[in-house]
C-alpha positions in Angstrom: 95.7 -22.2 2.0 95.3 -21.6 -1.7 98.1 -18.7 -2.1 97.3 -17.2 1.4 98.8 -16.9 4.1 97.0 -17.7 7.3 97.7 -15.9 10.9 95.3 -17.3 13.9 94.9 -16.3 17.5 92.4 -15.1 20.4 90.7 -11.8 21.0 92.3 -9.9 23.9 89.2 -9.1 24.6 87.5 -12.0 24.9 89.7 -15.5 24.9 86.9 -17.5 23.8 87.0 -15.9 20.2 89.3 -17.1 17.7 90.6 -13.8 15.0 91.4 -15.4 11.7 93.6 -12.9 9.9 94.4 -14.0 5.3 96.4 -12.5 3.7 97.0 -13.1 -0.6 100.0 -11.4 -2.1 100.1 -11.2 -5.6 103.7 -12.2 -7.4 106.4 -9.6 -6.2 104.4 -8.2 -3.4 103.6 -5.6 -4.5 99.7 -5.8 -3.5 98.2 -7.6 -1.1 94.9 -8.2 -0.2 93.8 -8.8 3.6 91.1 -9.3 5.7 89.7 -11.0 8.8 86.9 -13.2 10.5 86.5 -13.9 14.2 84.6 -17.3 15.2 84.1 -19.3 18.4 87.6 -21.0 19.6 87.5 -24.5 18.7 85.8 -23.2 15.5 86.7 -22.5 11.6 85.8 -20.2 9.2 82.9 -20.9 7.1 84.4 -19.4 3.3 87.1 -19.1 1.8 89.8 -16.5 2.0 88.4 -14.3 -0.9 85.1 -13.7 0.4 87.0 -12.0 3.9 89.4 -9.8 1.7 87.9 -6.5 1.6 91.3 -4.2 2.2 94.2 -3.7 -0.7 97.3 -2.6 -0.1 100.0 -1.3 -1.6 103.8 -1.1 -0.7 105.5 1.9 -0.6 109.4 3.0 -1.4 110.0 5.0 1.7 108.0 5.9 4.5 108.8 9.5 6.4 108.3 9.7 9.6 108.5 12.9 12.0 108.9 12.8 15.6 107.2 15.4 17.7 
């Protein structure tokens, strides 16, 4: 869908609602822009991808983790 990728499933929640989940990377990956819409089940979104995206991010080298 236009550069994006597109993940779809239900809300645990409440099986009759449909999460819509885009994601846009730009060339290496190195930023992507994400966001989400939930609608009724046997429904679609009403925009396009770019009007949902309201989270960047970026990657990272190395993540540290500690464990307590």
């Amino acid at each position: 869908m236009y550069g994006t990728y597109l993940l779809n499933g239900a809300d645990d929640d409440d099986l009759s609602t449909a999460v819509w989940i885009f994601i846009t990377p730009n060339k290496n990956w190195s930023k992507i822009k994400i966001g989400y819409t939930k609608t009724d089940d046997n429904s679609e979104p009403k925009h396009q991808p770019y009007y949902y995206q309201r989270y960047t991010a970026t990657r990272v080298s190395k993540v540290t983790a500690i464990v307590h």
